[in-house]
ROTORGU-277141 format. One record per residue (C-alpha): residue number from 1; x, y, z. Coordinates in Angstrom, 2 decimals. Example, Ala and Ser with C-alpha at 12.3 -4.5 7.8 and 13.67 -1.06 7.14 Angstrom:
<sites>
   n    east   north      up
   1   12.30   -4.50    7.80
   2   13.67   -1.06    7.14
</sites>
This chain:
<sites>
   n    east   north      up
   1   -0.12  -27.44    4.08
   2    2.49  -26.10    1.76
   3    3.89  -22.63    1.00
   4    3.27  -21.25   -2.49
   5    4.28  -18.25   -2.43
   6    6.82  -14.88   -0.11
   7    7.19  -11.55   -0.11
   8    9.24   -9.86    2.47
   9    9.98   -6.54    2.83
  10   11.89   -3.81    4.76
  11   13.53   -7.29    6.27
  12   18.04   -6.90    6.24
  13   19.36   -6.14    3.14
  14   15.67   -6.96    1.50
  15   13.33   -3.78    0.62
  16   11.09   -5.58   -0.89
  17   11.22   -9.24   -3.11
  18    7.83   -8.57   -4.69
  19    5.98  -12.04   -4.23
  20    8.10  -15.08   -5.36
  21    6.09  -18.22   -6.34
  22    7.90  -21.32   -5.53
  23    7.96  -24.35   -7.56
  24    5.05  -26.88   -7.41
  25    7.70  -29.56   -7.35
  26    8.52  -29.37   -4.09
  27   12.32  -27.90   -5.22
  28   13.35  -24.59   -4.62
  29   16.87  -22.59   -5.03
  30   18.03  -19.78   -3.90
  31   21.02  -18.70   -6.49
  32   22.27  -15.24   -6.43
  33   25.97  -13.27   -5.95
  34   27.61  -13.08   -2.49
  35   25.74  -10.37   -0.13
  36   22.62  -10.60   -2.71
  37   19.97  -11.33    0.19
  38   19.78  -15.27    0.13
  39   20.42  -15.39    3.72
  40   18.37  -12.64    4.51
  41   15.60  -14.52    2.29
  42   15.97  -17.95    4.79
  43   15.93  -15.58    7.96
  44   12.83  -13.87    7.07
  45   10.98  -17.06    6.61
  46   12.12  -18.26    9.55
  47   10.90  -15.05   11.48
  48    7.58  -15.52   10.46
  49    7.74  -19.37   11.44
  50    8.78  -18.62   14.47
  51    6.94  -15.34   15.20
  52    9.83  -13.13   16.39
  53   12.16  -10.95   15.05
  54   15.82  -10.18   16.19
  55   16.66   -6.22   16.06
  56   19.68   -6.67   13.74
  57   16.94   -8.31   11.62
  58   15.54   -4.15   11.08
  59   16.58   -2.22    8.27
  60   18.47    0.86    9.35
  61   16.02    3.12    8.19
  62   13.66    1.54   10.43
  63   10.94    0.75    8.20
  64    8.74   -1.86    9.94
  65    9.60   -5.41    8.40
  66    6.90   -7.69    6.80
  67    6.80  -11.18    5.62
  68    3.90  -12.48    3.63
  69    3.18  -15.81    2.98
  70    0.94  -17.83    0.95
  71   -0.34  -21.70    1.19
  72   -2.45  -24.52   -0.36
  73   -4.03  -26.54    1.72
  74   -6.26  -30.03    1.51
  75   -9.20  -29.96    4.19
  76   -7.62  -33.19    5.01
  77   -4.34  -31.40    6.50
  78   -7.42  -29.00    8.53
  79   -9.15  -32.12   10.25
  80   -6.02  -33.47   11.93
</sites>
């Protein structure tokens, strides 16, 4: 299983990323200014790996946070 595609929202510094493909190569970067929302990028997928958020994770204007994800899968990776 591989992820495709984000979009997180209301997450940190992050209103909302729209949904960001990621390359079918397998590479990804993140590039962007100092305090752009890279890190805040990173944390939100790992929120929604792990399931949990922390409450400095909320936006101060406590919109409920959401992360989005999208994979491709083979029925292959489904059977084991």
């Amino acid at each position: 299983m591989r992820l495709t595609a984000f979009r997180i929202r209301n997450f940190r510094s992050i209103v909302d990323t729209g949904w960001q493909e990621l390359a079918h190569d397998n590479i990804t970067s993140l590039i962007g200014q100092n305090e752009s929302g890279k890190t805040s990028i990173l944390e939100g997928l790992k929120a929604f790996h792990d399931g949990h958020l922390i409450e400095d994770m909320l936006r101060s204007d406590l919109s409920l946070p959401a992360v989005d994800c999208r994979f491709n899968y083979r029925w292959e990776d489904l059977e084991n």
